[in-house]
N, C-alpha and C positions, 0 to 999 in steps of 0.2 A: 674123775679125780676131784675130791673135795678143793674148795677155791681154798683154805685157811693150809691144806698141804703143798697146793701149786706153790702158793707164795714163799712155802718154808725150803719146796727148791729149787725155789730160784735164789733166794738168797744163798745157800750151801751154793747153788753153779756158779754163783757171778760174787763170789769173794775176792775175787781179784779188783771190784770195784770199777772206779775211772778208768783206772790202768788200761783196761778192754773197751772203753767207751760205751758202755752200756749201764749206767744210771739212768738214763732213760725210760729202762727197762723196769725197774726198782719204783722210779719215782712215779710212774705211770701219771703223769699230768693230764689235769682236766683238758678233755677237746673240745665242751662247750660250755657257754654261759646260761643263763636263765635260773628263775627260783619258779614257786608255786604261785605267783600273785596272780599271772595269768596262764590261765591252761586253755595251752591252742588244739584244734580238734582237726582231723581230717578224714573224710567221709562219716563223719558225728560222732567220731569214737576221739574221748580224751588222751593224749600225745602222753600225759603221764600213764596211763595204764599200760601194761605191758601188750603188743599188740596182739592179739591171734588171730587166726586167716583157717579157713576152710573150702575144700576144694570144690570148682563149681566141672562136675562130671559133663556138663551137656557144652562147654567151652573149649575150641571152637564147633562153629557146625561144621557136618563132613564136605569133604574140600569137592571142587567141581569138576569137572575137567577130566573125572578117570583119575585126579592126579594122587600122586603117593609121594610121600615127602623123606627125607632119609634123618642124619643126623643134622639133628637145629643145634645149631653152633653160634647161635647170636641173638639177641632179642632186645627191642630199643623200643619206647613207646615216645611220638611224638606232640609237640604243645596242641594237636586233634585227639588226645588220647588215641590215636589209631596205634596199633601194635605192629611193630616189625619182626618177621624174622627172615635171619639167613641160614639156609636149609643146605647138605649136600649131598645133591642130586647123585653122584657116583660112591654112597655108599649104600643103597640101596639093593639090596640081593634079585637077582636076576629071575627067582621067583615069583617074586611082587610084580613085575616087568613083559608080562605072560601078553599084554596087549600092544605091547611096543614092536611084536615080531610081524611080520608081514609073509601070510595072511596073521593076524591076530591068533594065539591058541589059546586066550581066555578072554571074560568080557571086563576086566581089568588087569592091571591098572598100566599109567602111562607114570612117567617121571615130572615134576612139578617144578616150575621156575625156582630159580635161586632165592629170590627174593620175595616175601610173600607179604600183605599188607591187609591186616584188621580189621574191623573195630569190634567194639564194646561187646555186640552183641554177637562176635564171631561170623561174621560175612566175610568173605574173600573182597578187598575194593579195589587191590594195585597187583601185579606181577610182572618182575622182569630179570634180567639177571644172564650172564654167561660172558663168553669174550665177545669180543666186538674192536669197531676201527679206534685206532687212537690208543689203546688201555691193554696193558695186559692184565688180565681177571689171573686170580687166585687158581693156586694146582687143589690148594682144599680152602677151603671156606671156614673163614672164622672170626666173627666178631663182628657187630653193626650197631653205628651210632647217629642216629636224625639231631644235627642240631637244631638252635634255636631258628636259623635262619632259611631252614627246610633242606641243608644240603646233607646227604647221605655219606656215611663215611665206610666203607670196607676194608679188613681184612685178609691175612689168609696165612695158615700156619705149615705148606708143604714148604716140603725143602727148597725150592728159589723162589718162594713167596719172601723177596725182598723189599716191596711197594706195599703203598697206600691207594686208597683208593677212593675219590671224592665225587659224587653222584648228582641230578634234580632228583626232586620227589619221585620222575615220572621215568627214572633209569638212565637222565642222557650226561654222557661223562662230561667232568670239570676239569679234573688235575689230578694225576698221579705222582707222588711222592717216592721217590725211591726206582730202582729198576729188578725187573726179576732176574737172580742168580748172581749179583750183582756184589752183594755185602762184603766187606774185608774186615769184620768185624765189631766189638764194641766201638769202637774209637771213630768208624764211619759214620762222618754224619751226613750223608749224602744217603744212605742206603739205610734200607730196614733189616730185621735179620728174622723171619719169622714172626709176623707183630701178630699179639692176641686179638686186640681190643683197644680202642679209643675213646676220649672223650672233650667235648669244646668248650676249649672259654671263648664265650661269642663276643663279651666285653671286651675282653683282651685281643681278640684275634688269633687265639692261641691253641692249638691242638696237639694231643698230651697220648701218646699211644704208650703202651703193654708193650715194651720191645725185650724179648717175646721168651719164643721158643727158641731159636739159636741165640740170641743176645742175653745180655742178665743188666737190663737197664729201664729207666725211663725218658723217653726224648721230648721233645719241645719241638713244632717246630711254626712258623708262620699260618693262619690257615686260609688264607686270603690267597698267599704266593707259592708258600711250599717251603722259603723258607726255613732253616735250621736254626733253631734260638739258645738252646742247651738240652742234655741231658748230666744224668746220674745217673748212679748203682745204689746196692745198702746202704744204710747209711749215710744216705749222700755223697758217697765216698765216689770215684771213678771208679766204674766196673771193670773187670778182666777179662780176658778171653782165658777158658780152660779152665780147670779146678774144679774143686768137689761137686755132686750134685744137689747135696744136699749134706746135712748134720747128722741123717741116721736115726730118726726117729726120734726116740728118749733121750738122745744122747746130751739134747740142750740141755736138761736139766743133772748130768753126771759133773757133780764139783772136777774142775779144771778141761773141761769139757765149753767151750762157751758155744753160741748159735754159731751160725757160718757168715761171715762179713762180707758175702755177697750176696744176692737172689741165686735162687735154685732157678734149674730151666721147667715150667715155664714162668717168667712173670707174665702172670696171667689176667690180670685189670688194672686200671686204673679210673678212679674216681673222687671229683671234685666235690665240693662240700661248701656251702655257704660264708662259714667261717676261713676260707681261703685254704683250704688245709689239703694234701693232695694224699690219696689211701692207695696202696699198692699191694695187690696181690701174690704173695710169693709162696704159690701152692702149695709145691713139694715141701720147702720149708716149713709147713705147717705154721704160716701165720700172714702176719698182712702189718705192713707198716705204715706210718705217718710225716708227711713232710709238709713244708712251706711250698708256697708258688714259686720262691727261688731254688729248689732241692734239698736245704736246710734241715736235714731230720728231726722228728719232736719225738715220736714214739713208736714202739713195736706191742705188739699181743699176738700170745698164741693160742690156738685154737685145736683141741684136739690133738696135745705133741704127738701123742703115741702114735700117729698115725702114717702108713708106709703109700703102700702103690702111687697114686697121683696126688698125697696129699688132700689139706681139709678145707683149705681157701680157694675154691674155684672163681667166686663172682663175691661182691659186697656191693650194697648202695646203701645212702642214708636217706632215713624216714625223711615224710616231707613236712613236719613239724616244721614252726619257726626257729627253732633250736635245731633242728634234726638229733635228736634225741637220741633216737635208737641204728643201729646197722641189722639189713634181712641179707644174710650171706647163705649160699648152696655149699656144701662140699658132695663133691662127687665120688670118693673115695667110700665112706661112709653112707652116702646115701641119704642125710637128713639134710633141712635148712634151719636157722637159728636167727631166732632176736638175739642182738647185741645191744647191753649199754654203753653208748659210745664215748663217755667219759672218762670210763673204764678199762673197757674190753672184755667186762663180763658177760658170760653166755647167760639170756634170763630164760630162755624156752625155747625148745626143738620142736620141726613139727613136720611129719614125712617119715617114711623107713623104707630100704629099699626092697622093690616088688615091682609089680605091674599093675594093678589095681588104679584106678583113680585116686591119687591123693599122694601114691607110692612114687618110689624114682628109681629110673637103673642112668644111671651116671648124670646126676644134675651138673649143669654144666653154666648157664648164664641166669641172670636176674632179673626184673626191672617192675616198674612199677606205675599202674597210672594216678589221676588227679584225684580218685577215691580211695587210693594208697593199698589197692587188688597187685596181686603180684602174678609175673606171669615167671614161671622157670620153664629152660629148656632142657633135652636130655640128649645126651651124644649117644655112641657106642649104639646099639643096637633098641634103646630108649626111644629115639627116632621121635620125639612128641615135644609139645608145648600147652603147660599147662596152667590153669589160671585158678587163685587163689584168691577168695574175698573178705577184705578186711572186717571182721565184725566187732563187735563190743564184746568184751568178758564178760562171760556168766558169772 
């Protein structure tokens, strides 16, 4: 849809103005500063140019071990550029699995730790991952975040995946947050409800999860202790338990029709920004919104309204410009990934279709990026891969 049509309706849908609390919407406010005096580069490509990325087919090498990996549902790159991801081992078809029977009736493959560890050049360096004493692990696996200060954070989106889950580098537990099966809903803050995905303010001490798939919020809570410090819903609003799933597609933009004033299930990221500004994923909703570090809303964008099944907002992060300039966001729905300008929320370039091919995607799923600004995407559902994209310069 032409950007000069969006806008014509959204003003026809949101006629009713303040009244709905959605100027916001309308006013679309700058999210960063900066002019052209200085143009910041990363991995030698100017932060002004729009970025483009191509896929590197030979990344990773093939894994060791016999191992087969299932759906990657997570991917985090830490201050070693080493790559994480978290894989689930029991989705994996019992096919592939031909060397796990005893005697063996093929000469692969075996199933792959949870957790799997990079680098650059695509080498296997870490592997760990399952239940163990102390923790209860995830019924499905979803979401992994290395902070600054090397501690591992997990997920997991099965139905009494109500915890968090806090790791070393080398897989030995810290703290878990929350209990499985546990949750009484939004308003629990003791209890997770399904969380996506997290991420840490290591200045603050603060760790900021995607709660989730059963919840429609984002939480706060200590990262030091565990802690509960605050969350929010839409808007900054308190979130509810129950109510619609979504707005129905088009419907946001049907005059008297406004978006849905809470997250659809799932709230599926969350990601922090230089500018203190905190981005949330509200998939189904087809969009992603903008708040303060106190939950304060600043703004919404949508992306791809039309769009039905799981939605167009799977993952977002921001470029790592001194601005951060731009957002690289996956929809798994669609199948592509997209530069954003992040001032805006306008879409400048797609790049992916979905396929199996190298470069293609069957259900992108997470993002992340290292310190030469290469993007690694994950892909769930029977995608089962992780694949790396390298920043180059515009032709």
């Amino acid at each position: 849809m032409p950007d000069t049509m969006r806008r014509a309706m959204l003003r026809g849908a949101l006629g009713m103005g303040t009244a709905l609390g959605l100027a916001p919407l309308l006013a679309r406010p700058a999210l960063s500063q900066g002019g052209p005096a200085a143009v910041p580069k990363v991995g030698g490509v100017a932060a002004t140019a729009i970025p483009e990325f191509r896929v590197d087919p030979f990344w990773p090498k093939p894994l060791p071990n016999n191992w087969m990996i299932g759906a990657v549902a997570g991917v985090a790159v830490d201050k070693r550029d080493h790559i994480w991801i978290v894989q689930r081992p029991g989705t994996i078809a019992q096919r592939q699995l031909m060397a796990e029977r005893s005697p063996p009736e093929t000469s692969c493959c075996v199933r792959a730790p949870s957790v799997l560890v990079f680098d650059k050049q695509g080498n296997v360096l870490r592997h760990w991952g399952g239940p163990g004493q102390g923790y209860e692990w995830p019924e499905v696996e979803h979401g992994i975040y290395v902070d600054a200060k090397d501690f591992v954070w997990l997920a997991g989106s099965g139905p009494k995946d109500h915890q968090l889950l806090k790791f070393t580098l080398d897989g030995q537990f810290v703290m878990q947050i929350g209990r499985s099966g546990q949750s009484k809903g939004n308003s629990d803050t003791a209890n997770l409800n399904r969380p996506a995905d997290v991420e840490v303010d290591t200045e603050a001490q603060e760790v900021y999860v995607a709660d989730g798939y059963g919840n429609r919020r984002v939480i706060v809570f200590d990262s030091e202790t565990g802690a509960y410090k605050r969350h929010w819903g839409a808007y900054g609003q308190a979130p509810v338990d129950g109510g619609p799933e979504a707005y129905g597609g088009t419907a946001a933009y049907t005059p008297g029709q406004p978006p849905s004033r809470q997250f659809a299930s799932p709230v599926h990221c969350v990601r922090l920004t230089k500018d203190r500004q905190v981005y949330v994923c509200d998939r189904t909703n087809d969009r992603y919104q903008v708040f303060r570090r106190d939950g304060s809303f600043v703004a919404e964008y949508f992306i791809a309204p039309q769009t039905r099944l799981n939605g167009s907002v799977a993952d977002l992060i921001p470029s790592l410009d001194p601005s951060q300039e731009f957002l690289f966001s996956v929809d798994n729905s669609n199948g592509v990934a997209r530069v954003i300008r992040r001032r805006d929320g306008e879409v400048l370039s797609t790049f992916g279709r979905p396929g199996r091919w190298a470069g293609q995607f069957h259900v992108p799923h997470n993002i992340a990026q290292d310190s030469e600004g290469s993007l690694y995407i994950t892909e769930v559902d029977n995608g089962q891969r992780v694949q790396r994209f390298v920043r180059h310069a515009p032709s």
